[in-house]
C-alpha positions in Angstrom: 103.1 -32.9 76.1 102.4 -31.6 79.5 105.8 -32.2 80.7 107.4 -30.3 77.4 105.1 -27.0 78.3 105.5 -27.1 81.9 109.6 -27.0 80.8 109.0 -24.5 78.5 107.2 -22.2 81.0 109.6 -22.4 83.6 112.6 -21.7 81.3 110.7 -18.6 80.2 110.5 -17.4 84.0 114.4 -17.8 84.7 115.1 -15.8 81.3 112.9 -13.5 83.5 114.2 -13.0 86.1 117.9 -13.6 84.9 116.7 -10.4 82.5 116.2 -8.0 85.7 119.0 -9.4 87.4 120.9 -7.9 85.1 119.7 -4.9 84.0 120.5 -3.7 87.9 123.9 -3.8 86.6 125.9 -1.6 84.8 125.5 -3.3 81.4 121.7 -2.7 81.8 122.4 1.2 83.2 123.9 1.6 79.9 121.4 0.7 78.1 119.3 3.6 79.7 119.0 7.2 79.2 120.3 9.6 82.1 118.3 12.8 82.9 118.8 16.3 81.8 119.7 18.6 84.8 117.1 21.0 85.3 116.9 23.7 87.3 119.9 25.3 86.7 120.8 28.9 87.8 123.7 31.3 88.8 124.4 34.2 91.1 126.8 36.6 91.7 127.8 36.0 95.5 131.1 38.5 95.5 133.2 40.5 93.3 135.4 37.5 92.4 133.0 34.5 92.6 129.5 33.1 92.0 127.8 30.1 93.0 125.8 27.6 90.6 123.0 25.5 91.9 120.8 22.9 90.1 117.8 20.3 90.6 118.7 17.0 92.1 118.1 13.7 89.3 117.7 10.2 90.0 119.2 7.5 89.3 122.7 8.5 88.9 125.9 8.9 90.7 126.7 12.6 90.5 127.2 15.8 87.9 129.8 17.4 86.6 129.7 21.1 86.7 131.3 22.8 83.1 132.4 26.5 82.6 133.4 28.5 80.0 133.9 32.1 79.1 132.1 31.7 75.6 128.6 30.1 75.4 129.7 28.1 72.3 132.7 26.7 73.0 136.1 26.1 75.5 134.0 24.3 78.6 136.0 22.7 81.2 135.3 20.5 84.0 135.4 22.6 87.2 133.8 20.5 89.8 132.5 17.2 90.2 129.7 16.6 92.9 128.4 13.5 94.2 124.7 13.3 94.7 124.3 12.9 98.0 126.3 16.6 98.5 124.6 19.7 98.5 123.7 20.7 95.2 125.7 24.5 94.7 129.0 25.6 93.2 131.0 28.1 94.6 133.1 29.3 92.2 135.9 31.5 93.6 138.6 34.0 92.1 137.1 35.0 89.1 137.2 38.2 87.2 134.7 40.7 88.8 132.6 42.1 85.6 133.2 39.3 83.4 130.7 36.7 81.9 130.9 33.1 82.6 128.8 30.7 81.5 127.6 26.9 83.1 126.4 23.8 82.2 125.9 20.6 84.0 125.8 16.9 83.2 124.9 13.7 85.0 126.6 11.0 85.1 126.2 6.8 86.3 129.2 5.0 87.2 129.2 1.2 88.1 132.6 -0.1 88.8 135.0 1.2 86.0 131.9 1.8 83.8 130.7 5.9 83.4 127.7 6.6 81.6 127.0 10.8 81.2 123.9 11.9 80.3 123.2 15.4 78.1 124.3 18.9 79.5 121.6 21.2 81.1 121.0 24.6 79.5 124.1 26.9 79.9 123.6 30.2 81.8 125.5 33.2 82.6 126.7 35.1 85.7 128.7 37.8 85.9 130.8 38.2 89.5 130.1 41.8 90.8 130.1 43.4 94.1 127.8 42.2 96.4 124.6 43.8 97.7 124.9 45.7 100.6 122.3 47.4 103.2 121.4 50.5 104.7 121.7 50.7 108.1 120.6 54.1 109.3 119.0 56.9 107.7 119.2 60.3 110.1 118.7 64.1 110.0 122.0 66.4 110.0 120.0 69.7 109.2 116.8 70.2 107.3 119.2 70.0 103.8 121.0 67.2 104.7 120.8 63.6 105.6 123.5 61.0 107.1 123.3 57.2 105.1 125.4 54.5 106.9 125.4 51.2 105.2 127.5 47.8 105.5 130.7 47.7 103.9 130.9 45.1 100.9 133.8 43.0 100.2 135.9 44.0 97.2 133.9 47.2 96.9 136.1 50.0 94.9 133.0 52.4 96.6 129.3 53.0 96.3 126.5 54.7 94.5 123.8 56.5 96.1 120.4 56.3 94.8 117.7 59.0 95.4 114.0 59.0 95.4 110.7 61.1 96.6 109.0 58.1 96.5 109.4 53.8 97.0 108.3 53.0 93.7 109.7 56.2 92.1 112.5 57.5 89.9 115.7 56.8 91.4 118.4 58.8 90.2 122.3 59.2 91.1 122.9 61.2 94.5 126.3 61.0 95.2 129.2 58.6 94.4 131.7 57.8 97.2 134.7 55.7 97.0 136.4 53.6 99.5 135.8 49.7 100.1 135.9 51.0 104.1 134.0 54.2 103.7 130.3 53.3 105.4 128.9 56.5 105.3 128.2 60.0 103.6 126.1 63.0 104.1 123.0 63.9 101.1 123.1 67.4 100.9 120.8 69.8 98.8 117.1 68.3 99.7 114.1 70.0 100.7 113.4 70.9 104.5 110.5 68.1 105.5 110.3 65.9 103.4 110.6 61.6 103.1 113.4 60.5 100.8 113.4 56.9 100.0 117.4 55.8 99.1 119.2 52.7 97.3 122.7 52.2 97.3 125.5 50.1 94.9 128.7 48.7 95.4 131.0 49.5 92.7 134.4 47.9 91.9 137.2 49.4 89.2 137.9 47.3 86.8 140.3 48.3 83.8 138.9 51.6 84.4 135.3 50.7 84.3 133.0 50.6 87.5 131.4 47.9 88.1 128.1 47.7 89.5 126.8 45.5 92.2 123.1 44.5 93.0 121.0 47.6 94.2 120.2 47.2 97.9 116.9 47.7 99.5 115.0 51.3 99.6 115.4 52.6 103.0 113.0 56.3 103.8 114.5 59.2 105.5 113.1 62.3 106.7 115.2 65.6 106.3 113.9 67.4 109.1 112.2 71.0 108.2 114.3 74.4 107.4 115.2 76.4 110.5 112.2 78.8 111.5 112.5 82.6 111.2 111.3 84.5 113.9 109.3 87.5 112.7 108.8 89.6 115.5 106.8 89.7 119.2 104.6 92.1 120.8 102.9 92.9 124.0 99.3 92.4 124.1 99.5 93.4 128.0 101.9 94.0 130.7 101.1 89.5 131.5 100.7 88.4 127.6 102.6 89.1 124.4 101.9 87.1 121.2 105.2 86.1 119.0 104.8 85.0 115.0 106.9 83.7 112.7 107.5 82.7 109.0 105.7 79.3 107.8 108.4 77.0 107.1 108.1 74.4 104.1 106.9 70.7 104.8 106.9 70.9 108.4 103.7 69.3 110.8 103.8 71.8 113.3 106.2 74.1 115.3 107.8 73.9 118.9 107.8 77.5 121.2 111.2 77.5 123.7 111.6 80.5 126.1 114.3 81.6 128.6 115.4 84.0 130.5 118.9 84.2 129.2 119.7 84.7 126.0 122.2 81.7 125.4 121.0 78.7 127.8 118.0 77.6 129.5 115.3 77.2 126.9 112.6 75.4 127.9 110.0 74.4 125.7 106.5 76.2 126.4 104.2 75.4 123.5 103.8 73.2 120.8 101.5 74.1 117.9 100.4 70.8 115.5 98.5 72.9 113.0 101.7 74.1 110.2 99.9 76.8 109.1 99.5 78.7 112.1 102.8 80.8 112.2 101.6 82.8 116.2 101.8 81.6 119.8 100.9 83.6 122.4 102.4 83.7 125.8 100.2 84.5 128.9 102.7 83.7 131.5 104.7 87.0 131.4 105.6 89.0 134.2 105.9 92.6 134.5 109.6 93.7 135.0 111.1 90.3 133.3 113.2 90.2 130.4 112.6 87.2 128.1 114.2 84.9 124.9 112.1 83.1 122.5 113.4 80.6 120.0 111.1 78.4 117.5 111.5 74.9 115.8 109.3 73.4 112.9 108.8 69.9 113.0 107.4 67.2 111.0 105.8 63.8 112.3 107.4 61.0 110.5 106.1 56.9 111.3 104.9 58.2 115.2 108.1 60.3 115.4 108.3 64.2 115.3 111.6 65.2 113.5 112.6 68.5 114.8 114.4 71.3 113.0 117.0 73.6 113.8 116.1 76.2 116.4 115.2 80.1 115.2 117.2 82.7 116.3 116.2 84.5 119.6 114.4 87.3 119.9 114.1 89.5 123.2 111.0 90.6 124.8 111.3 93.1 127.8 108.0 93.8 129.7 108.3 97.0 130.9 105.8 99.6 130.5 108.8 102.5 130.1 110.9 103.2 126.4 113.4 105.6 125.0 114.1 106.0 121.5 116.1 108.5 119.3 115.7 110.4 116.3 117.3 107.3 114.2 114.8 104.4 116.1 113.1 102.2 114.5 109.7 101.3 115.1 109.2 98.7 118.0 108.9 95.1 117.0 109.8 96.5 113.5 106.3 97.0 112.9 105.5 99.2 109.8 108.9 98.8 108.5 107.6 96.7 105.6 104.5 99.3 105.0 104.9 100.8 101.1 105.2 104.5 103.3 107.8 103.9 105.2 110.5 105.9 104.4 113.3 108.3 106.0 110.1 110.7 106.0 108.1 109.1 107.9 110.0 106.8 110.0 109.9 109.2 113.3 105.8 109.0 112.5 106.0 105.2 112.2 108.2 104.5 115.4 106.4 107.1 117.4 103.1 105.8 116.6 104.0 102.4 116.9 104.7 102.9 121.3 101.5 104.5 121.0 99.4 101.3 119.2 102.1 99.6 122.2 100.6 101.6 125.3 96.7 101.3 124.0 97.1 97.5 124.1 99.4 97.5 127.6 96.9 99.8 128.9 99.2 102.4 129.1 103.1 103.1 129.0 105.5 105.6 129.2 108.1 106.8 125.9 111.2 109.0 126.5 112.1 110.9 123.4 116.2 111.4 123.2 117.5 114.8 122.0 117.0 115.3 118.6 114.6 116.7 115.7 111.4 114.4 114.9 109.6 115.3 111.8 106.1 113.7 111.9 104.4 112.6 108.7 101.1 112.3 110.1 99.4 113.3 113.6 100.7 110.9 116.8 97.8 109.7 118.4 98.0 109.6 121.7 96.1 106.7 124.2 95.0 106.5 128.2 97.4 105.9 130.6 100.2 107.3 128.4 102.8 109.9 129.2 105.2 111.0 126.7 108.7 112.9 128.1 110.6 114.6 126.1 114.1 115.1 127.0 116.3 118.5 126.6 117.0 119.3 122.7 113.8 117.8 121.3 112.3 119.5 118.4 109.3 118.5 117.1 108.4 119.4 113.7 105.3 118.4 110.7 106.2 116.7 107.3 102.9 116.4 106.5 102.0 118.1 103.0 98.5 118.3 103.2 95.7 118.7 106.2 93.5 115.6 104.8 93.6 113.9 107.9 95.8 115.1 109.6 95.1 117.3 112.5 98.6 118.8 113.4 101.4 117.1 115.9 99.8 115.0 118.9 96.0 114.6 119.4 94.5 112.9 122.6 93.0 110.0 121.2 93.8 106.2 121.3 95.0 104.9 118.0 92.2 102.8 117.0 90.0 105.5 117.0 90.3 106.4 113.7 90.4 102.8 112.2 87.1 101.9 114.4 85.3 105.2 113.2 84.2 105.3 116.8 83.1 107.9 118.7 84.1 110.6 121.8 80.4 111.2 124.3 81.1 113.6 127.3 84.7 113.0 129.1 84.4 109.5 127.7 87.2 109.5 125.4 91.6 108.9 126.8 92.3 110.0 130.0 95.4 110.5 132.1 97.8 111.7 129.4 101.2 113.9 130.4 103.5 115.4 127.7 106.2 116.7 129.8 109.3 118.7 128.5 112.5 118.5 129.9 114.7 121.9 129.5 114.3 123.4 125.9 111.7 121.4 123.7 110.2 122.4 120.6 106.7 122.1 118.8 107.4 123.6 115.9 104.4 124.6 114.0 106.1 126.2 110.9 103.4 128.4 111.1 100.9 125.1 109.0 97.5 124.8 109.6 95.7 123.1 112.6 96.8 122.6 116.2 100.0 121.6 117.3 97.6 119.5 120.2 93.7 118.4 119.8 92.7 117.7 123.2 88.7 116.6 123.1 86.4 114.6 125.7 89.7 113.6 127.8 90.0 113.6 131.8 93.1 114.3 133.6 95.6 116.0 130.9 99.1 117.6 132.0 100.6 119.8 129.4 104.2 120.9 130.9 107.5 122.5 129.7 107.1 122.5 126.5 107.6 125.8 123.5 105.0 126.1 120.6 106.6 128.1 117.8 104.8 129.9 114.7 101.7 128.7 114.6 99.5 130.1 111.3 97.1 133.1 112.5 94.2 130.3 111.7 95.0 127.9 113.9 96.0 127.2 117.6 98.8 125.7 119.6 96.3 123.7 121.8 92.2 123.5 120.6 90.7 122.4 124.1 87.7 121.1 124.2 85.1 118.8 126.4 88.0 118.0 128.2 87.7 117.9 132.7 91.0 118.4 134.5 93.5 119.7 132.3 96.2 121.1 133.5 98.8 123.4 131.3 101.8 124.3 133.2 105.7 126.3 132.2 104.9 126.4 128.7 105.8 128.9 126.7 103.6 129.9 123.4 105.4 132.1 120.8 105.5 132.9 116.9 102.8 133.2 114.6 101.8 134.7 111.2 99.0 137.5 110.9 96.1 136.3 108.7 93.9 138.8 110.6 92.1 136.1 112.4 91.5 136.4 115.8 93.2 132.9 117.2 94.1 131.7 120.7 97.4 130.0 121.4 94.6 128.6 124.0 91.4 127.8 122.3 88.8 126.7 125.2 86.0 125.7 122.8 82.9 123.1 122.5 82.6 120.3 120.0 79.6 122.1 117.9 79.1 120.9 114.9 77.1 124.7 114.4 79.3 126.3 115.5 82.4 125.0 113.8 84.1 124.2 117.3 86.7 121.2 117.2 87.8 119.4 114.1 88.1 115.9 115.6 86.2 113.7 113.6 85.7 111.0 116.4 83.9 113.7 118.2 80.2 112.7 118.3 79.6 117.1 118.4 77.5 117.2 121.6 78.9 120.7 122.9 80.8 119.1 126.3 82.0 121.9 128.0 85.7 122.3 129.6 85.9 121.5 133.3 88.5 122.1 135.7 91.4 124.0 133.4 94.4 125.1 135.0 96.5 127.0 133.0 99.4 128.7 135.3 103.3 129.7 134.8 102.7 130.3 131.2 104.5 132.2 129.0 102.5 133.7 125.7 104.3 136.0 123.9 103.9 137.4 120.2 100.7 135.5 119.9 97.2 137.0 118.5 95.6 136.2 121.8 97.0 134.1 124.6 93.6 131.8 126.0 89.9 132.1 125.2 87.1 131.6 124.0 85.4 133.2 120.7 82.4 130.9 120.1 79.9 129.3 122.2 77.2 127.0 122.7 73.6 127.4 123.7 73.7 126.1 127.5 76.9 124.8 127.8 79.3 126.7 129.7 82.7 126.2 131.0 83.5 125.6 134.1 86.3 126.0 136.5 88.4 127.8 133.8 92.0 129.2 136.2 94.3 131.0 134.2 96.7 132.2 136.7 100.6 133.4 137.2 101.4 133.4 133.6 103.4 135.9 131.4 101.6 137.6 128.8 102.9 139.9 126.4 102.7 141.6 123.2 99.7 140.1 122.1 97.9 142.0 119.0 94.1 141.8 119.8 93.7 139.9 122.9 95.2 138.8 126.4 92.5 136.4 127.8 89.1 135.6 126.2 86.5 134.6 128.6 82.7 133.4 126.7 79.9 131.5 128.3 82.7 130.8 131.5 81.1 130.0 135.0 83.2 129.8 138.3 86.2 130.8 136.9 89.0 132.8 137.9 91.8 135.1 136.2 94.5 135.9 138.6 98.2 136.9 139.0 99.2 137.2 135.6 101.8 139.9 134.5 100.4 141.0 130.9 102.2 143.9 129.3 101.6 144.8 125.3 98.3 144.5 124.0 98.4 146.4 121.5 98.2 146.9 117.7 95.3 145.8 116.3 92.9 147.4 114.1 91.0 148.3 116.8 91.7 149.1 120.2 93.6 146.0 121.6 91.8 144.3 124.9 93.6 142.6 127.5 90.5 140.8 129.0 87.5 140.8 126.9 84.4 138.7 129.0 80.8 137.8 127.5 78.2 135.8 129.0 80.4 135.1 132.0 79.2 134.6 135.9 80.8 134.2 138.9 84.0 135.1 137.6 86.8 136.4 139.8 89.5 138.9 137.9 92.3 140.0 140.7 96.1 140.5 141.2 97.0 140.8 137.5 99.7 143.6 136.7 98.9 145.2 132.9 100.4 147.4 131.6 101.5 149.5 127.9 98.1 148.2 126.4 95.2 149.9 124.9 92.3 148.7 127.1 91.9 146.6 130.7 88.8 145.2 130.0 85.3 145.2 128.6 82.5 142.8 130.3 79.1 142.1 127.8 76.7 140.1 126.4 77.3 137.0 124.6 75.5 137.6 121.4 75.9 136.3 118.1 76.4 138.8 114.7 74.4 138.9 112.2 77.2 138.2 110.4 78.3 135.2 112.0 74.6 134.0 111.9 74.4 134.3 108.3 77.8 132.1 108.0 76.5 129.3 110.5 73.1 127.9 109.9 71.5 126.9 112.6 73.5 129.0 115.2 70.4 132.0 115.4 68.9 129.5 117.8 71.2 130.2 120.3 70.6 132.7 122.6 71.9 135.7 124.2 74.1 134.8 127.7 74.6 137.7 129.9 76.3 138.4 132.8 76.8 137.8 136.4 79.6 139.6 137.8 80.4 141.2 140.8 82.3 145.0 140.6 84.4 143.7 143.6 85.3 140.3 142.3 86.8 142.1 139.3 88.8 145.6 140.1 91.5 144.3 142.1 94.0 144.7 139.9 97.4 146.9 138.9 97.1 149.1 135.3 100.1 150.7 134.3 99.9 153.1 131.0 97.0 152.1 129.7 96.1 154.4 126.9 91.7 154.4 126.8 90.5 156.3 130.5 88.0 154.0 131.6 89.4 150.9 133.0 86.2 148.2 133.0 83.4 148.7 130.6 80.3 146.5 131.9 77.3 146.1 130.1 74.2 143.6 130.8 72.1 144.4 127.8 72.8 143.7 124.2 73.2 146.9 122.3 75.5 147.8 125.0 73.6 151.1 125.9 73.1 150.9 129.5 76.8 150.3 131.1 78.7 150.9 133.8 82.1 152.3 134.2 84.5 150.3 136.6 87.4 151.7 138.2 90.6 149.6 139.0 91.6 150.1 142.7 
């Protein structure tokens, strides 16, 4: 029994074993179920082929890769690959666009015996251009930017994809064709700004393009619009400031400078701050002649992107200018104020040297030959002398006299804006107007002076005509002025309103008495010091120089009226009120006469120390009457305030004043002088 068992047990081991033995063969491989490739996938590699890959399986002996242009049906072998190969199809010269599908089986072969297993899931590729990749992104001009790119095999052309931003919108920039063309130009952006880009391969096909795989975003910055210079100005004869327009999307702006106009640039300032649209150069020299150009630029990943380069613009610094008639104004300031007009350009461009020469510190303008008609009165600052060449008329366009206080007034030009105020001699100083053979101020007989000249120092009037002034009004009002000098001038014209005016008018600035119209005067009666005015002409005037008002103890000084013409005057040659150490000498007066009363040629009140010799008169009514300055009632009752003001009287020698020639002079007695106020007790003077 125990032999029969053991038997039994060790046949059962040997079918055992015999059992595995051969299921390692084919017979037993059979019997088994192959895998299911997994992992199956396909790319587009080029235009005309693709490449398959798939999972490796065990226990088999390779796949066979199928393909088919329907998914249902048609399959064909295409490839057989052993197991220990790399696990990829390529499949080459295919139809670029079309749709082909895959599948894969594997498959156990032992000897002449194959055993397949089941076919993987089928999917589709379709062969299309390959993906390509920007190389280079850079700035032509702030519209345009330069894409190069690597060519792609097969490639009909390319598409090129726009954004404003990585993860954006892309849409269609520009299509170019060629398999060898590598690079295009974007036109039509935006000056500063980051543009982020794609770009397809496309290839023709029946007609149709078709598209590769998109590439890659790649950023470029367009580089910012080219700056406008607006205009530059000197702050000084060592500093001028230049501004310009702001420029779109740029970081900041770059400042070159040369001395020629075309080469040489060097850059001199860089300003990181986009909204500040000024730079200010402190390096100038007197005498130099310079050229500015400006960049905007924008900082882009640690780089600054600069744009194209302004225009230049000139800058001579030189305190010296001549314009014309048809000049505009410099820098082309005002030229964009809502008054400038054919009107009032010679206003604008005049005053414009003048706003010039207050911040230089002074400056000198040279008017060309021509007629100016000013809109407005030219104010005039320190340190300034204006020439004005042979031919130069200048006239008034100004319709109303809110404001305006006739031609040229001695004042610097922000006097008016700062509502400041003239103390004393305290106001512009070391002013000349000089004429240059015939030049014209032509009053056209309008209302106030053709000059206001108030608390100045060191004034030259010379060669210059004043024409028809209006019978209320002067040529020059002169007042708390020291060193003035009016010299070969010639005063002529007027129309008779039956007041008594002065071509000269040597007054105070009195708000009591009316004296000086200035508004920047602070009205503390300054009297004139040191006037000089010699080689004169005054002719057909109301009364060449004087005075006709006064101000309680504040008299002029130094008044010297000497060698001048005067003639046919209608009231009065020479004024003299309130006048101390003064002197009228030399003068050829002939014709004063016509008035309503008896015309005077020298009429003095409340004068001392006056000296009146070697004057030649003649075919006048009277020589001359010396009294007491004493306000009328009349002229109290009009000026409140001015019955405070006492009488001045005299203090004049008889010698100091007869030296003198009279020729036809109708009334017998030559000097009247008086010392008393009703006039009573006076002496007769004899010219000898």
């Amino acid at each position: 029994m125990k032999r029969r068992i053991k038997s039994m047990l060790f046949l059962l081991i040997a079918c055992i074993v015999t059992g595995i033995m051969l299921c390692s063969d084919v017979t037993c491989q059979a019997a088994a179920k192959l895998p299911i490739v997994s992992g199956v996938s396909a790319v587009s590699k080029t235009y005309n082929s693709v490449e398959v890959e798939w999972k490796a399986a065990k226990g088999i002996t390779g796949y066979e890769v199928y393909r088919s242009t329907n998914k249902n049906k048609s399959y064909k072998k295409v490839a057989t690959v052993k197991k220990n190969s790399k696990l990829v199809f390529k499949d080459k010269k295919l139809t670029t666009g079309k749709t082909y599908y895959y599948k894969i089986r594997a498959y156990y072969k032992k000897g002449s015996s194959v055993k397949y297993g089941s076919y993987s899931k089928v999917v589709s590729v379709k062969p299309v251009p390959a993906k390509t990749t920007i190389s280079s992104i850079t700035s032509v001009d702030y519209k345009t930017l330069k894409l190069k790119w690597k060519a792609v095999s097969g490639a009909s052309g390319y598409r090129i994809y726009r954004s404003t931003s990585k993860s954006g919108k892309y849409t269609l920039a520009k299509t170019v064709s060629g398999k060898n063309t590598v690079s295009a130009n974007v036109t039509d952006l935006a000056g500063g700004r980051t543009y982020y880009f794609k770009i397809r391969a496309y290839k023709n096909v029946n007609g149709k393009a078709v598209l590769g795989d998109t590439s890659a975003a790649k950023s470029g910055y367009s580089v910012p619009e080219a700056a406008e210079i607006v205009n530059i100005e000197l702050n000084s004869l060592n500093s001028a400031t230049l501004t310009w327009k702001f420029v779109s999307g740029c970081s900041g702006y770059y400042i070159y400078r040369s001395n020629s106009e075309t080469t040489g640039y060097t850059r001199i300032g860089t300003i990181s701050n986009k909204s500040t649209k000024e730079f200010t150069d402190n390096t100038i020299v007197k005498g130099s002649t310079y050229y500015y150009k400006v960049s905007a630029y924008r900082a882009a990943d640690g780089k600054k992107v600069e744009g194209k380069k302004s225009k230049p613009i000139k800058l001579r610094v030189v305190s010296s200018y001549t314009i014309s008639p048809s000049s505009a104004p410099y820098a082309g300031n005002y030229t964009k104020n809502q008054n400038y007009n054919s009107t009032s350009k010679n206003y604008f461009t005049i005053m414009s040297y003048m706003e010039l020469f207050e911040r230089l510190g002074g400056g000198e303008l040279i008017l060309s030959s021509g007629t100016y008609s000013l809109w407005k009165t030219i104010y005039v600052p320190s340190n300034t002398t204006i020439r004005f060449a042979d031919g130069v008329t200048i006239k008034s366009t100004a319709t109303t006299t809110s404001g305006n206080y006739g031609l040229f007034v001695l004042a610097a030009p922000s006097i008016m804006e700062k509502s400041g105020k003239y103390y004393g001699y305290n106001g512009v100083h070391d002013i000349k107007l000089i004429g240059t053979g015939t030049v014209v101020f032509d009053k056209e007989y309008k209302k106030n002076s053709a000059l206001l000249i108030g608390h100045t120092k060191n004034v030259l009037i010379d060669g210059i005509t004043f024409k028809n002034m209006s019978g209320g009004a002067h040529f020059i009002e002169l007042d708390a002025s020291q060193n003035v000098v009016v010299q070969n001038c010639k005063f002529t014209g007027y129309k008779d309103t039956g007041a008594i005016k002065e071509a000269i008018n040597i007054d105070t600035p009195d708000s009591i008495t009316g004296g000086f119209s200035g508004t920047y005067s602070s009205m503390d009666k300054t009297a004139n010091d040191g006037v000089v005015i010699q080689n004169n002409v005054f002719d057909n005037v109301p009364t060449a120089v004087g005075t006709h008002m006064y101000s309680d103890g504040y008299a002029h000084k130094k008044i010297e009226i000497t060698g001048n013409t005067i003639r046919n005057c209608k009231y009065y040659g020479i004024r003299a009120m309130n006048w101390q150490n003064s002197s009228i000498t030399n003068n050829i007066i002939d014709k004063v006469t016509g008035g309503p009363d008896e015309s005077l040629v020298i009429e003095m009140r409340g004068v001392s120390n006056m000296k009146v010799s070697g004057n030649t008169v003649s075919n006048s009514d009277r020589f001359m009457i010396i009294k007491v300055a004493a306000y009328s009632q009349s002229t109290i009752d009009s000026h409140p305030g001015i019955e405070k003001y006492r009488p001045v009287y005299n203090s004049v020698k008889e010698e100091d004043v007869v030296h003198n020639t009279l020729r036809n002079i109708k009334n017998e007695c030559d000097i009247y002088y008086a010392n008393t106020l009703d006039f009573s007790d006076r002496e007769n003077w004899s010219v000898r």
